[in-house]
N, C-alpha and C positions, 0 to 999 in steps of 0.2 A: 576172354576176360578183359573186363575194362579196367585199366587202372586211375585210381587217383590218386593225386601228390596233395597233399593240404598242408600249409605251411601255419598255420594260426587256429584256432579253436573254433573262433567264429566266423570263419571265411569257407563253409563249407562250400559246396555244390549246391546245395537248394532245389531250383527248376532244373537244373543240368541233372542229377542227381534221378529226380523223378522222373524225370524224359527215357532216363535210361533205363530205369526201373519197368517204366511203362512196357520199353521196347522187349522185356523179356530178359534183356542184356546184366549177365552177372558182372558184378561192381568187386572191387578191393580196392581199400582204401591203406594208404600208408603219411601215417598219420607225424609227419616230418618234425613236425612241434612238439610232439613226445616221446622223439629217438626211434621212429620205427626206420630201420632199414631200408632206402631205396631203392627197388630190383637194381639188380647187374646186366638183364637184359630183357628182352623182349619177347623172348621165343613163344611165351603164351597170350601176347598180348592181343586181342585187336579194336583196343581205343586207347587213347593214351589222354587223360585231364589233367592241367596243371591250376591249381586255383592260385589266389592273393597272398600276399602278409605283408609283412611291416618292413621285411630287411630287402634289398637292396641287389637288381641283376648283378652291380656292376663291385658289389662288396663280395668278399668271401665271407660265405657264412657256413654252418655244415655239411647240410646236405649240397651244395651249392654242384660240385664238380661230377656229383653223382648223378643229379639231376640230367645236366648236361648233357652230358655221356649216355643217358635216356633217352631223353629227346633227340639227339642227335643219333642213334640206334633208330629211333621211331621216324625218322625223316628219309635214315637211305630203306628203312624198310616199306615207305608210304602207308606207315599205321595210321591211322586217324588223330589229329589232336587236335587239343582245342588248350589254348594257353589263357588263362585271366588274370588282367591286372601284373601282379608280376610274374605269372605263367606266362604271360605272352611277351613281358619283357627277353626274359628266360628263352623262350623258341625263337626268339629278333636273333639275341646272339649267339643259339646254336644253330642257328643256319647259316651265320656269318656278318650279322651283322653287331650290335653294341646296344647294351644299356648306359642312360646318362639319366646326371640330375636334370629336374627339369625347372623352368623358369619359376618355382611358387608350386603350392597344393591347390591342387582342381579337387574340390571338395563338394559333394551337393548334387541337384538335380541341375542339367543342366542338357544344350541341342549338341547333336552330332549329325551332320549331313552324310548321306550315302555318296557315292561316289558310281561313275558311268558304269563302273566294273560289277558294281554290286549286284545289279540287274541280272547277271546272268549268273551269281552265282550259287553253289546248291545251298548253300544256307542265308542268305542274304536278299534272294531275288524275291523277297512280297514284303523286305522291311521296306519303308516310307524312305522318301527322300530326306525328311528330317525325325528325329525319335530324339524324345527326350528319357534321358539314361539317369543312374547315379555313377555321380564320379566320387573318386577316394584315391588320391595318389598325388606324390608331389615326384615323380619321377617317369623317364620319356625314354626313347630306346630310337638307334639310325638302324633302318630298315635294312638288310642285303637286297640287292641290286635284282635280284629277280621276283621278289617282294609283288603282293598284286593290295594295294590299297583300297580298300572298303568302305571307310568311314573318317570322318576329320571333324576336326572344328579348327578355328581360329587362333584359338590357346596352344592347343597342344595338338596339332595338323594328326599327326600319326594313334589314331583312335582304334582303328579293325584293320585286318587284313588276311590275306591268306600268302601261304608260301606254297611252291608248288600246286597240286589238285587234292590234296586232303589234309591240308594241316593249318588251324585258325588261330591267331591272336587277337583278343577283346583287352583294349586296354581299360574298357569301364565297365562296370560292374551289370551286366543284364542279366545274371540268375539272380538276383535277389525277392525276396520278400518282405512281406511284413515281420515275419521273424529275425530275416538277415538284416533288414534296416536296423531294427532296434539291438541288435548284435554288434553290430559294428557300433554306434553310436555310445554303449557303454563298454566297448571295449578301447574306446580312443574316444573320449569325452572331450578334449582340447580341441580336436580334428574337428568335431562334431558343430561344437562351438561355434567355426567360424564359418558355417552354414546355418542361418538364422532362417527357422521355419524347417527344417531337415523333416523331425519325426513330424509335427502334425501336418508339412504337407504332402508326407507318405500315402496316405489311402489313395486319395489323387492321382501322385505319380503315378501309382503299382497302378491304378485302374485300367490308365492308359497305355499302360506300358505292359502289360501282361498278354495280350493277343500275339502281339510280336516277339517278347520274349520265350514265350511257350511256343511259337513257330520255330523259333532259329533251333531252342531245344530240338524239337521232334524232330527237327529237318538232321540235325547232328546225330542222334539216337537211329534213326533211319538211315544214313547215308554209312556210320558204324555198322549198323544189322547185315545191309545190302550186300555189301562187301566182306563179310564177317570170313567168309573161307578163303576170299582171295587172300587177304590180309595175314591170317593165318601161315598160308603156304607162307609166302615172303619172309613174314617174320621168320620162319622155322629156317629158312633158306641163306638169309641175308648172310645172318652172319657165321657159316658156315661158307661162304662163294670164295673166300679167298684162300681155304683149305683143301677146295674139294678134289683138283688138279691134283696135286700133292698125294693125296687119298686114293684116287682110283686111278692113276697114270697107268698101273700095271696091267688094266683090263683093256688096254688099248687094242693089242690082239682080238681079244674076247668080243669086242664091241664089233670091230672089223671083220672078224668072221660070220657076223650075228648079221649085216649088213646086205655081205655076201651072199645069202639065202633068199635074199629078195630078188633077186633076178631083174635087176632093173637094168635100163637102156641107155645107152646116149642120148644126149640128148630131151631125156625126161624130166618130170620135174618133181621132186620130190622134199616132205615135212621130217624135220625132228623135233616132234613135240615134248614140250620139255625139255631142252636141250642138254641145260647147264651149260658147263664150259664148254662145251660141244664136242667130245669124244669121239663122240660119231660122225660127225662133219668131213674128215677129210677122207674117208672110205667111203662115203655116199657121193662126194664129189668124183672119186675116181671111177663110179662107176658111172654117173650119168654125164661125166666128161665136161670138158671145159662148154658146149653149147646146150649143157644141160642148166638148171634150175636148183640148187639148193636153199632153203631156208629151215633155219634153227630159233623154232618159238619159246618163247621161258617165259612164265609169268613176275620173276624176278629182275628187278634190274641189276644186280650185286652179280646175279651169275653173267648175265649178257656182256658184263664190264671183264668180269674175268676170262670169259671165252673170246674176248676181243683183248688182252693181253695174252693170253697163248696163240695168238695171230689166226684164231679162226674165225673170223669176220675175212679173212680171204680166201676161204672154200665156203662160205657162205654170206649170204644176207641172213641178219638178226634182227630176229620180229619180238618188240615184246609186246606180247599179247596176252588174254585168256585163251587155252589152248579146249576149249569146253564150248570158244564162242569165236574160231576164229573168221580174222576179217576179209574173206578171199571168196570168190563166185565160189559155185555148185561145180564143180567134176572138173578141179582144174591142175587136180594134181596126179602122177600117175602110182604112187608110193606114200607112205607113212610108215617111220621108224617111231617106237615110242619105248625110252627105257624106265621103267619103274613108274610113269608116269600115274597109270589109273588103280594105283593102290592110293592116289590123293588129291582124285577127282570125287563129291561127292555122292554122283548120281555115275556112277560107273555104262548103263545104256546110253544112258543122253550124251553121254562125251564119242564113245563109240559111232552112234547115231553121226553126231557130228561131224567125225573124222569118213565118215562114209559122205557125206553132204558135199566134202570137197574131194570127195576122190572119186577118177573116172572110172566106167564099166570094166571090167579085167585088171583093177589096180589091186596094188598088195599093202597088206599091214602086218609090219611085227615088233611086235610087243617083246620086249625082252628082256632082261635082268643076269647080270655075270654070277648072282648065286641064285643055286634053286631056295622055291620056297620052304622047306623043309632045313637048311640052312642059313634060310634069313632070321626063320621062328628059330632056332637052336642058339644064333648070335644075342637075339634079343634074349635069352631066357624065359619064352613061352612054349607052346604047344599052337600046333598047324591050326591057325583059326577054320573053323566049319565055313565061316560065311565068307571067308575070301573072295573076294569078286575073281582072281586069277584061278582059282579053281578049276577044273576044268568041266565040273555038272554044272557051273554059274558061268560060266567063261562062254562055252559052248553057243545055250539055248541065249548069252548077252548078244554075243557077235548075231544068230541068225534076224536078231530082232530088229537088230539095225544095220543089217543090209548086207555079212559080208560071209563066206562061209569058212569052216576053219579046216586047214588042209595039213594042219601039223602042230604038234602039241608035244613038247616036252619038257618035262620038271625034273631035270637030271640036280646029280647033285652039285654040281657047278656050275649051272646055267640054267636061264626060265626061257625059253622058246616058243611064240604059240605065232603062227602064219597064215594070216586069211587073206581071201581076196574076196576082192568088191561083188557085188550082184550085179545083174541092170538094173536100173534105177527103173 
């Protein structure tokens, strides 16, 4: 789900809007300026839009601390965002840094210069070195210090940028249309005013300015879609990492013993995919020993963070990665632990597949979970899904497919167990 924030009537989305439409990507809109409720979090999200209005980063206005506390959810989650005008004033100071008045209203069509960064990056790299935009704002924002700037002019230096690898601020207007031009213009008449030629030298502008704004769109609706399940995870994840310790401290045994079935060596080197706080980390260390290898991959940073406050980043190296694609040679590992992990991989072979790509001839993989499946569905309030990929008529003929054969299979009522090892390649 993508969400958008709209703060005004007629500061919608526009091209943003369509782009996303286009991408197949379902839209909610929470419509700020007529009391609609601002999530409390993210868990469904994987795009986050914040559009324009009239009020002010740096004033309290309603929805102002919820927004916030959104966007700053969607930042340690690495949801997608895209901030305009005062959205991106709004993502300046939840990432740390401040909305301010600015010198006067930048009103009108007007240049913005790219900047050396732009060039490489995913939504920015085919706009021109100069674009002429609509401006509509008399208000400016200090960047936080890890900030990557995008675009500038003279007036008001701080025009685009990104923070982090997925989250963007447009402080000018580039979704607009022929319809948003003349929206704004009778919705702020005085503003309008003191840009002489605004409407009739609209068709003009848009003309020029529509090849590039319908890029940066697509390139956003695409770089959204792409990432659609990573994003997913995370968000589901985020903010649950500083619980999860807490939650499952007591399966500590459990995980330990599940461990112990791998028959691993000194010396070896072996993955826990998916790690979380990494439970499993220090009984994997004990068994491949201090000149062994550990690494604990999590596609989440919130849990890598918490598994490095329970001090296991010292029974291991923490990789965050996609655990579907990770970044390491062919057969280089002699083990794979994975807990719960491929009930939320979406291609259940391919991930398998995968984990066999880095694991050597006679290496082992187990799959494991401290409650059987039959007790997972009981907690949820379901019935044992048919298509469980853990199954073991789907489990079975997954594993032989990609490479690993399965030498022990158990779904007891307190534990999921299933142990393969590698083929020759």
């Amino acid at each position: 789900m993508i969400q958008i924030v709209e703060h005004a009537p007629q500061e919608g989305p526009y091209a943003i809007g369509t782009a996303l439409e286009a991408a197949g990507l379902p839209v909610r809109v929470c419509r700020a300026w007529a009391g609609d409720r601002v999530p409390e979090t993210v868990d469904d999200l994987v795009g986050l839009v914040v559009m324009g209005g009239p009020m002010a980063a740096y004033d309290d206005f309603p929805s102002r601390s919820a927004e916030l506390a959104l966007l700053r959810a969607a930042l340690e989650a690495e949801i997608p965002v895209l901030g305009v005008c005062l959205g991106a004033q709004l993502l300046a100071v939840a990432a740390g840094g401040a909305g301010k008045p600015g010198g006067g209203t930048q009103i009108g069509w007007g240049d913005v210069r790219t900047t050396a960064a732009a060039a490489i990056d995913p939504l920015f790299a085919a706009v021109p070195g100069q674009l002429r935009v609509l401006h509509w704002h008399g208000d400016t924002m200090d960047l936080p210090t890890e900030a990557t700037l995008l675009a500038s002019c003279d007036r008001y230096p701080v025009q685009a940028f990104r923070i982090g690898r997925c989250a963007w601020g447009l402080q000018f207007h580039l979704e607009v249309d022929g319809v948003a031009v003349e929206a704004f213009a009778k919705a702020f008449p005085e503003e309008a005013a003191t840009a002489p030629g605004l409407l009739e030298s609209a068709p003009t502008e848009l003309a020029a300015l529509a090849r590039h704004r319908d890029d940066v769109c697509k390139r956003f609706a695409a770089f959204v879609a792409g990432r659609a399940e990573q994003t997913a995870t995370r968000a589901f994840f985020t903010r649950r990492a500083s619980t999860w310790e807490k939650r499952f401290a007591g399966d500590g045994p459990r995980y330990a013993a599940a461990v112990g079935r791998m028959g691993l060596c000194p010396g070896q080197h072996v993955l826990d995919l998916g790690c979380g706080t990494g439970l499993a980390l220090p009984a994997l260390r004990a068994q491949v020993g201090t000149e062994g290898v550990v690494v604990g991959v999590d596609l989440t940073p919130a849990m890598l963070k918490a598994a490095t406050c329970e001090g296991r980043d010292t029974e291991a190296q923490l990789l965050l990665a996609d655990a579907a694609r990770l970044p390491l040679p062919t057969g280089t590992v002699h083990g794979v632990f994975s807990a719960g992990l491929i009930n939320h991989v979406s291609d259940p072979v391919a991930a398998l597949g995968e984990w066999a790509r880095v694991t050597a001839s006679e290496g082992v993989l187990l799959l494991f979970h401290p409650s059987g499946r039959a007790e997972r569905a009981a907690r949820h309030g379901r019935d044992l899904d048919p298509d469980d990929p853990m199954a073991e008529e789907h489990l079975r003929p997954a594993l032989r497919a990609a490479g690993w054969h399965l030498d022990c299979y158990e779904d007891a009522p307190h534990h999921f167990l299933a142990r393969a090892v590698r083929g020759h390649a």
